[in-house]
C-alpha positions as CSV (number, residue, x, y, z in Angstrom):
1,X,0.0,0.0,0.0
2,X,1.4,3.2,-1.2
3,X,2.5,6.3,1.7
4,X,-0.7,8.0,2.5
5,X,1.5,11.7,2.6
6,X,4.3,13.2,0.3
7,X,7.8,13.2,1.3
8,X,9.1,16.2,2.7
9,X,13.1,17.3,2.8
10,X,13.2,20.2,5.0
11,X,17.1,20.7,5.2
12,X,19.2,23.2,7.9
13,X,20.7,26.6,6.5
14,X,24.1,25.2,4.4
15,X,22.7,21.5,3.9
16,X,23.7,19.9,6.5
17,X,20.9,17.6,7.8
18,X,17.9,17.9,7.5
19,X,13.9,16.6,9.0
20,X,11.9,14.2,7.0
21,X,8.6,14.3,7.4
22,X,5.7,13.0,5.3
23,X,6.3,9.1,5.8
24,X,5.1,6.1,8.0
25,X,8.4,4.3,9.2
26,X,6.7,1.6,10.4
27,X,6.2,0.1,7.3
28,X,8.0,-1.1,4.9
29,X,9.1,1.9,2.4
30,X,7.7,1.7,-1.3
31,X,11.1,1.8,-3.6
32,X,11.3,5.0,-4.7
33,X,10.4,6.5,-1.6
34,X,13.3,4.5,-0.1
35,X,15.7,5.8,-2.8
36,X,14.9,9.6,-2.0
37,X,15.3,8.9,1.5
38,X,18.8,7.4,0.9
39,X,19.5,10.2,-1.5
40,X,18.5,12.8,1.3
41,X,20.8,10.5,3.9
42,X,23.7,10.9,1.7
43,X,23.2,14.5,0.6
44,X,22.5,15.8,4.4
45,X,25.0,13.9,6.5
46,X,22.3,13.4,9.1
47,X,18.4,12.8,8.8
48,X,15.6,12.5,11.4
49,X,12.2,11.7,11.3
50,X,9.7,13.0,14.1
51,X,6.8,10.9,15.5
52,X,7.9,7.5,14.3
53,X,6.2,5.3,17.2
54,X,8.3,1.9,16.5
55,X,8.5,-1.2,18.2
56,X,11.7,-3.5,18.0
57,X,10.7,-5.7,14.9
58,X,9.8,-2.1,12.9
59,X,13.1,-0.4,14.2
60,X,14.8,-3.6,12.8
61,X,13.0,-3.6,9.7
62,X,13.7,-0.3,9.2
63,X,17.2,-0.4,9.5
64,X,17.4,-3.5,6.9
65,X,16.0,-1.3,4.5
66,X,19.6,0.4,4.3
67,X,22.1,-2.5,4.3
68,X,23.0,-5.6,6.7
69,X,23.1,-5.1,10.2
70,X,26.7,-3.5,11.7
71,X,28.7,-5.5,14.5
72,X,28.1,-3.4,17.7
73,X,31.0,-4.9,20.0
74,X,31.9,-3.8,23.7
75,X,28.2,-3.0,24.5
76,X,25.0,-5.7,26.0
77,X,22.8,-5.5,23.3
78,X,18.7,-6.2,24.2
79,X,18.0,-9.4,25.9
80,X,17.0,-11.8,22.7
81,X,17.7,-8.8,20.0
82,X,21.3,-9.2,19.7
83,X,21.3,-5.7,16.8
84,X,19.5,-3.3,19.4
85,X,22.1,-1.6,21.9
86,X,20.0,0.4,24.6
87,X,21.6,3.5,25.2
88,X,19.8,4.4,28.7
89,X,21.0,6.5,31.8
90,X,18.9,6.5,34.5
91,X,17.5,9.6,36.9
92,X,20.2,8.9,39.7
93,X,23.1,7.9,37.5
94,X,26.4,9.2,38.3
95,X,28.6,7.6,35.2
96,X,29.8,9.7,32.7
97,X,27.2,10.2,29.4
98,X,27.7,7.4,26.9
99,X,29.4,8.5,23.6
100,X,29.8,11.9,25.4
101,X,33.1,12.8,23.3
102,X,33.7,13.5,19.5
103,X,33.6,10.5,17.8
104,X,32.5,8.2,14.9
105,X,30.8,5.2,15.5
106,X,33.5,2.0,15.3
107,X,35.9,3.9,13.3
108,X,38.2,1.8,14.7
109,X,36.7,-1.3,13.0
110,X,38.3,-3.1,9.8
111,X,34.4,-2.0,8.4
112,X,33.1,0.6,10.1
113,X,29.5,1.1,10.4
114,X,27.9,3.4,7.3
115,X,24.9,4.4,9.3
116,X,23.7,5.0,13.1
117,X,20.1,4.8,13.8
118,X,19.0,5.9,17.0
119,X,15.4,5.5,18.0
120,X,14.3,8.4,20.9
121,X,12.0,6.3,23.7
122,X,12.1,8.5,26.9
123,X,13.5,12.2,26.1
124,X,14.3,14.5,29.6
125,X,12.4,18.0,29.6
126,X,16.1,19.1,29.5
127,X,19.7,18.4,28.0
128,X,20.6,15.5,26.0
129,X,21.1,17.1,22.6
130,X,23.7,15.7,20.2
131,X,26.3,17.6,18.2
132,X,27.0,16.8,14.8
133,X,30.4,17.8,13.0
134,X,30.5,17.8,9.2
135,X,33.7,16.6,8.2
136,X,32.7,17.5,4.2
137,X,32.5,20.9,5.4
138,X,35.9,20.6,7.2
139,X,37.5,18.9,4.6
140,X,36.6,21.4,2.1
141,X,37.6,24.7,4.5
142,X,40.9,23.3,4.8
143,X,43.9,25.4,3.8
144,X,44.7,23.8,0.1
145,X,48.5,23.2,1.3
146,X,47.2,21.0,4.1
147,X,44.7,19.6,2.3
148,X,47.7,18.6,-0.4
149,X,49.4,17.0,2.8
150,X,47.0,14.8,4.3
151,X,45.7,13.9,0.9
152,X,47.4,10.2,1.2
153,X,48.1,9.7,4.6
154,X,46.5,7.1,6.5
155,X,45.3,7.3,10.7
156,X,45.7,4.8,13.2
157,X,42.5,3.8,15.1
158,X,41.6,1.9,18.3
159,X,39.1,1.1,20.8
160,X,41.6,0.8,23.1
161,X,40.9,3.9,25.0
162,X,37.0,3.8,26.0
163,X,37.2,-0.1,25.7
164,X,40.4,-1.9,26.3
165,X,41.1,-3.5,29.6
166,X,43.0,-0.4,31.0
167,X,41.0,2.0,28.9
168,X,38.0,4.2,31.0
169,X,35.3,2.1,30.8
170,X,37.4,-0.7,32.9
171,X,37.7,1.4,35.5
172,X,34.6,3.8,35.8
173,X,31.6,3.2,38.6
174,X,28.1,4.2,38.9
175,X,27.0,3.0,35.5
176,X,23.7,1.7,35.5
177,X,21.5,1.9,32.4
178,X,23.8,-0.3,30.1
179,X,26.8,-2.7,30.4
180,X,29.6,-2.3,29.4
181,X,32.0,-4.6,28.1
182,X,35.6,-4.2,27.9
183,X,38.5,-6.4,26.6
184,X,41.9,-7.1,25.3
185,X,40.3,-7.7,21.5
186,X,39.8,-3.7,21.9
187,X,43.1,-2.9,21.5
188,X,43.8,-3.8,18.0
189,X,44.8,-1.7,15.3
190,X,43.3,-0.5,12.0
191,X,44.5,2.2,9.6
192,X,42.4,3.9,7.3
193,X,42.8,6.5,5.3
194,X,42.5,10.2,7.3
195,X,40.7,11.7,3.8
196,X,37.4,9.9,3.0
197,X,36.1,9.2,-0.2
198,X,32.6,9.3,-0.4
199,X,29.6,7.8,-2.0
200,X,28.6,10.6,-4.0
201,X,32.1,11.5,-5.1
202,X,32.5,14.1,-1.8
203,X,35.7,13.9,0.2
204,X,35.6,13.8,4.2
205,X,38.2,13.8,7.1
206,X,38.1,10.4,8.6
207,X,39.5,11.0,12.2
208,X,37.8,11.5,15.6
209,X,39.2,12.0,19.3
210,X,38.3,9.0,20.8
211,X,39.6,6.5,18.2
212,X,42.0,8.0,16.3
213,X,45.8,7.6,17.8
214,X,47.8,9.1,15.4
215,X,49.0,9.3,12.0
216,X,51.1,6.6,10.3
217,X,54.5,7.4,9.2
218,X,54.6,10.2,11.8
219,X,56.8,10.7,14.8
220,X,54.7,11.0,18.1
221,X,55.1,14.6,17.8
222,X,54.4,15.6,15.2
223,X,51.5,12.9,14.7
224,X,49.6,14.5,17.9
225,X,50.4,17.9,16.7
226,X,48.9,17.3,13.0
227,X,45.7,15.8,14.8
228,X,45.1,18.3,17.3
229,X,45.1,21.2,14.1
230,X,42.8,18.8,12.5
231,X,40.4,17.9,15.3
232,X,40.5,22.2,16.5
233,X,39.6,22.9,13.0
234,X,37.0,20.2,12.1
235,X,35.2,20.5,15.5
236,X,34.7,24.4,14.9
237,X,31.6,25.6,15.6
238,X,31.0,26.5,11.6
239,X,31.0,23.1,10.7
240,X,28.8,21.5,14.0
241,X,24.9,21.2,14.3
242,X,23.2,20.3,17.4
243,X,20.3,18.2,17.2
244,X,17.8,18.4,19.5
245,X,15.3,15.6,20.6
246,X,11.5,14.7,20.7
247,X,9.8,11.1,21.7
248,X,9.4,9.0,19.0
249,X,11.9,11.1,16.8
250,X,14.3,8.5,15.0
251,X,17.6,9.9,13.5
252,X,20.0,8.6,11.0
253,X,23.6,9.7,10.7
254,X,26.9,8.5,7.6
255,X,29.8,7.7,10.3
256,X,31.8,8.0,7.0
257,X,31.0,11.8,6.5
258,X,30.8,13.0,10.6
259,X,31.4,12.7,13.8
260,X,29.1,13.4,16.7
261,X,29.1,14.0,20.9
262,X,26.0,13.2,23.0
263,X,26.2,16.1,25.5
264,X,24.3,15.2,29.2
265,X,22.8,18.2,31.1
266,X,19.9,15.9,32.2
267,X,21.0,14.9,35.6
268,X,18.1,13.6,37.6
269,X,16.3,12.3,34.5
270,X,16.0,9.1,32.5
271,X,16.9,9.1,28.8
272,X,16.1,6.1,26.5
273,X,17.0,5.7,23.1
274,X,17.5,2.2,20.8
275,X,20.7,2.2,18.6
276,X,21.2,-0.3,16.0
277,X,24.0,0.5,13.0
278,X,24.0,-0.5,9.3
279,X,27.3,-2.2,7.9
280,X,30.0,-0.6,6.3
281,X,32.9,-0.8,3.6
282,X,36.3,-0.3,4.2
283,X,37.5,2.8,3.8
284,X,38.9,4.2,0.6
């Protein structure tokens, strides 16, 4: 049965993300409805969809619709839905916010995750937005000398840090809402390229503070100090949306394009959201 209502692209001033309204995401999308949503997805860096009242099967259904599931590792999935991470904190919580610093999702993987999709269930009257960093925008604001530079390096990423058995999950207390699951397999090694190539032809820098540990073929120094001009300059308030929350909203973001930070703020509240990810390519 065809959509009952138009799709509707409503993008944010300079194109990056952008509200889709106009569909019921609880079904099944016709084709060509999917393929402007996808287009949309890959133009805007980061989509959401208010009033989308899904249960698990429909958040998994819907998230099929854009590739195979991802490989979420270090985090308890649902009880009997092994592709649904629960990202909760509760009211009297004391643990630091999950994913609260710059990142992209499993960037340290050998296939990183193309897509997040995060389904809001219990939103606090306060706090709890995320921040989105376009790292087209970056990319493309970067003097042309250091562009020329970084062209054909490559970036060294781990989950050793949050993850790893001496990393700061390991040690932290007071986490309630979600377990945690850290181990030695975390502190592998991948190296991907630090530029991006994109779907649509687009270039993107391909680094993020929490997994990225330098730059191959660079000295410690001079590694940290090429990261920390990139990370200043790609984190700049020019090139970062914040996104703010509703019940029911689900959002979409291309861990190949940005990187995001889910800020806290709500102290004293619960928040609820269901994560799943869509697989990857390596990348080029």
């Amino acid at each position: 049965m065809a959509q009952s209502n138009p799709l509707k692209v409503t993008a944010n001033t300079g194109d990056f993300g952008a509200e889709i309204t106009g569909l019921d995401l609880s079904r099944p999308l016709p084709p060509e409805t999917l393929e402007a949503v996808k287009a949309a997805f890959v133009r805007h860096g980061v989509v959401w969809f208010p009033d989308q009242p899904l249960d698990h099967d429909q958040l998994e259904a819907f998230t099929l619709q854009f590739g195979a599931f991802g490989h979420d590792p270090y985090i308890a999935p649902l009880a009997e839905r092994p592709h649904i991470v629960e990202v909760r904190r509760e009211p009297d919580e004391n643990a630091t916010v999950f994913g609260g610093a710059w990142h992209s999702d499993w960037s340290f993987q050998e296939t990183p995750p193309a897509a997040t999709v995060l389904h809001a269930k219990v939103v606090p009257p306060v706090g709890g937005d995320t921040l989105y960093a376009d790292g087209v925008a970056a990319y493309e604001a970067l003097d042309p000398a250091l562009r020329s530079t970084i062209e054909t390096l490559k970036a060294v990423h781990s989950a050793a840090r949050p993850y790893g058995t001496k990393g700061f999950y390991a040690g932290e207390e007071g986490r309630k809402g979600m377990t945690i699951l850290p181990s030695a397999e975390a502190e592998k090694t991948f190296a991907h390229p630090l530029v991006r190539n994109l779907v649509d032809g687009r270039k993107a820098l391909f680094i993020n503070p929490v997994y990225t540990l330098g730059v191959e073929g660079l000295d410690e120094a001079d590694s940290s100090a090429m990261l920390g001009t990139l990370f200043a300059h790609m984190l700049d308030d020019r090139f970062v949306y914040r996104h703010r929350w509703a019940p029911d909203m689900l959002t979409m973001w291309d861990n190949r394009r940005l990187t995001h930070n889910a800020t806290g703020g709500y102290d004293g509240h619960l928040r609820l959201m269901h994560r799943t990810t869509v697989a990857g390519e390596r990348p080029v």
